[in-house]
MARFITI-551356 format. One record per atom (N, C-alpha, C): residue number from 1; atom name; y, z, x. Coordinates in steps of 0.05 Angstrom, whole numbers, padded with zeros to 5 digits, always signed. Example, Ala and Ser with C-alpha at 12.3 -4.5 7.8 and 13.67 -1.06 7.14 Angstrom:
REM MARFITI-551356
1/N/-00114/+00156/+00264
1/CA/-00090/+00156/+00246
1/C/-00066/+00156/+00264
2/N/-00045/+00142/+00257
2/CA/-00021/+00143/+00273
2/C/+00001/+00157/+00258
//
This chain:
REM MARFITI-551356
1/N/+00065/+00307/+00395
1/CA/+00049/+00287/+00381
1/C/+00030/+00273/+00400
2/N/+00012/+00268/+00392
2/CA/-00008/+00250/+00402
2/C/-00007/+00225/+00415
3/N/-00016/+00221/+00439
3/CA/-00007/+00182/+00441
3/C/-00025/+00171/+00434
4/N/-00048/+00177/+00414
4/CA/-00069/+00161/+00395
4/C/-00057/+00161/+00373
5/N/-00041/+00177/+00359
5/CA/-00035/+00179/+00332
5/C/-00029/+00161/+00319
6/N/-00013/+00144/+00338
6/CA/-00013/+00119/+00315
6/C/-00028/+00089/+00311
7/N/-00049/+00102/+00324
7/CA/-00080/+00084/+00326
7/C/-00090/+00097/+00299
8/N/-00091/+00128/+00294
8/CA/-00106/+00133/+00274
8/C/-00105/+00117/+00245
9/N/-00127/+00111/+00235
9/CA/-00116/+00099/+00204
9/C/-00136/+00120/+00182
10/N/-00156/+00130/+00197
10/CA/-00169/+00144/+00177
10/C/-00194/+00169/+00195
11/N/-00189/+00185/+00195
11/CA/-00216/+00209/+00199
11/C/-00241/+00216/+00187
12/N/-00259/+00217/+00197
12/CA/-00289/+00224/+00180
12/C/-00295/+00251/+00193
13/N/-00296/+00270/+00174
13/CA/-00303/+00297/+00188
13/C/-00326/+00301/+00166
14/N/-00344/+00303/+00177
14/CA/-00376/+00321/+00173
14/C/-00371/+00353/+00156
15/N/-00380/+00358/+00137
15/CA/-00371/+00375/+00118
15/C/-00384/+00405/+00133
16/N/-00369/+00425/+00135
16/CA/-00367/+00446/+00152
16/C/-00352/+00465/+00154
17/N/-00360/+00488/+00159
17/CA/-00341/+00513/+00168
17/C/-00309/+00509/+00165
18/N/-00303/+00489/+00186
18/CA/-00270/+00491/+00197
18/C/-00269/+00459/+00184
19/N/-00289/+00448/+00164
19/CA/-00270/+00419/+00159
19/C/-00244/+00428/+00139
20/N/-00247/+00450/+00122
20/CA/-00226/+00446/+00099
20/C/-00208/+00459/+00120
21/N/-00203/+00472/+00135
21/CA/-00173/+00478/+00154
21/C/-00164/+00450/+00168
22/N/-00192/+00441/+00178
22/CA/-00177/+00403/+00194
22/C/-00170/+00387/+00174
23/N/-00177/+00391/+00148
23/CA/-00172/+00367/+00131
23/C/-00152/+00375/+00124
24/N/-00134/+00390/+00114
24/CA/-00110/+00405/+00113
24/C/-00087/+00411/+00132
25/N/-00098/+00415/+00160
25/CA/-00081/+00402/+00185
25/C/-00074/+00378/+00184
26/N/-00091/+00362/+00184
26/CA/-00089/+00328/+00185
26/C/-00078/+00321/+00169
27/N/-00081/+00325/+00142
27/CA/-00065/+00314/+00118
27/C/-00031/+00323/+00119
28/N/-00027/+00347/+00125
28/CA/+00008/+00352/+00132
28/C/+00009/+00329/+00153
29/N/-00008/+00322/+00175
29/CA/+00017/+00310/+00193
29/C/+00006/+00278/+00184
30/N/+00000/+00271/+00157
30/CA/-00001/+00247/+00139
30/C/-00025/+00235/+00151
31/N/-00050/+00249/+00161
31/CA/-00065/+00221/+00172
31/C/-00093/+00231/+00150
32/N/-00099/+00207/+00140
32/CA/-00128/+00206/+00107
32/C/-00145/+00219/+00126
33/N/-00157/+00242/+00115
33/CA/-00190/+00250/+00120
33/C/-00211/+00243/+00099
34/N/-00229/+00238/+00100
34/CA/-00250/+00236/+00085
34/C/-00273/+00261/+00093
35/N/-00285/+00275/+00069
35/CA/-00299/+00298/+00081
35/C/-00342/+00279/+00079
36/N/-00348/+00281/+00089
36/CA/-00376/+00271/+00084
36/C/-00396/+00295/+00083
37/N/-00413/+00292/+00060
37/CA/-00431/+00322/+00062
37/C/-00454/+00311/+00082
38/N/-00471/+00339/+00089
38/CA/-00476/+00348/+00117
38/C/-00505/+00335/+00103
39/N/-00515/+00340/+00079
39/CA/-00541/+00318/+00073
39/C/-00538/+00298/+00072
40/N/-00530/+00285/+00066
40/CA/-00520/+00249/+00064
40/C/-00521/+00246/+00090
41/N/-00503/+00249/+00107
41/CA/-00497/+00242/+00133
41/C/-00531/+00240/+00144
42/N/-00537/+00272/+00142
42/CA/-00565/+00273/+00157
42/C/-00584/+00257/+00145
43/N/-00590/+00247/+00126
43/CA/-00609/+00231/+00111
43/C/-00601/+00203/+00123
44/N/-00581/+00198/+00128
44/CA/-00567/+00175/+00134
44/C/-00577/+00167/+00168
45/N/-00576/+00184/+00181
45/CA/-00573/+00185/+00208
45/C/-00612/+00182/+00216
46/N/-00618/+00200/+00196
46/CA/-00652/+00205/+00198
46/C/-00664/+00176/+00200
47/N/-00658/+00149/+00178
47/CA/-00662/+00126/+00183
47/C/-00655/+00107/+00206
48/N/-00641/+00123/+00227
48/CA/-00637/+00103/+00247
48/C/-00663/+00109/+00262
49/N/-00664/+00080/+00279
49/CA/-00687/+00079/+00305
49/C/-00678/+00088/+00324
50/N/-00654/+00078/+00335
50/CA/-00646/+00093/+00367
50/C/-00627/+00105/+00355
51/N/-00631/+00143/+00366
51/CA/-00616/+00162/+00365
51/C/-00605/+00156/+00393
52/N/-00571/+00165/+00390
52/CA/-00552/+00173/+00408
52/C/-00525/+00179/+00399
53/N/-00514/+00200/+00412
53/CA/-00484/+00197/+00398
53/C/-00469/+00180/+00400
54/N/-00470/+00159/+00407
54/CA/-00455/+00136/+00407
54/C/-00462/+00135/+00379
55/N/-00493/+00115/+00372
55/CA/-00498/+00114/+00351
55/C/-00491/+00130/+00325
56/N/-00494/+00151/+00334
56/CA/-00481/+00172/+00317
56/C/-00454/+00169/+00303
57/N/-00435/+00161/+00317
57/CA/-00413/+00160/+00312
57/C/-00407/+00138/+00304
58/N/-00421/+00113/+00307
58/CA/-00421/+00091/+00301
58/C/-00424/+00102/+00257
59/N/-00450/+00112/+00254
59/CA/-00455/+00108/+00238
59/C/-00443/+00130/+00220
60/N/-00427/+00145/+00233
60/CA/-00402/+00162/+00210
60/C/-00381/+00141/+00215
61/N/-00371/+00122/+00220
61/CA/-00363/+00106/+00218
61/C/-00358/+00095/+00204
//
């Protein structure tokens, strides 16, 4: 097991190839995924001013 695991309260995975196998991993070992589609996100992300993956991640957030 993880020594973050029980920090986790919720996952945002970006809709993709291998999300329905992670969202299905994750969910057996009980931790909520949320799937976000890959337009939204990008439409979403397209309105920021400063790109960075920080930011990035801030704003799947």
């Amino acid at each position: 097991m993880s020594p973050h695991r029980e920090r986790l309260v919720l996952v945002g995975l970006e809709a993709g190839p291998l999300s329905e196998w992670l969202h299905r991993s994750l969910a057996v070992d009980g931790i909520e995924v949320v799937l976000m589609e890959t337009r939204q996100v990008h439409a979403a992300h397209s309105a920021m001013i400063v790109k960075s993956d920080r930011n990035d991640a801030r704003g799947l957030a």
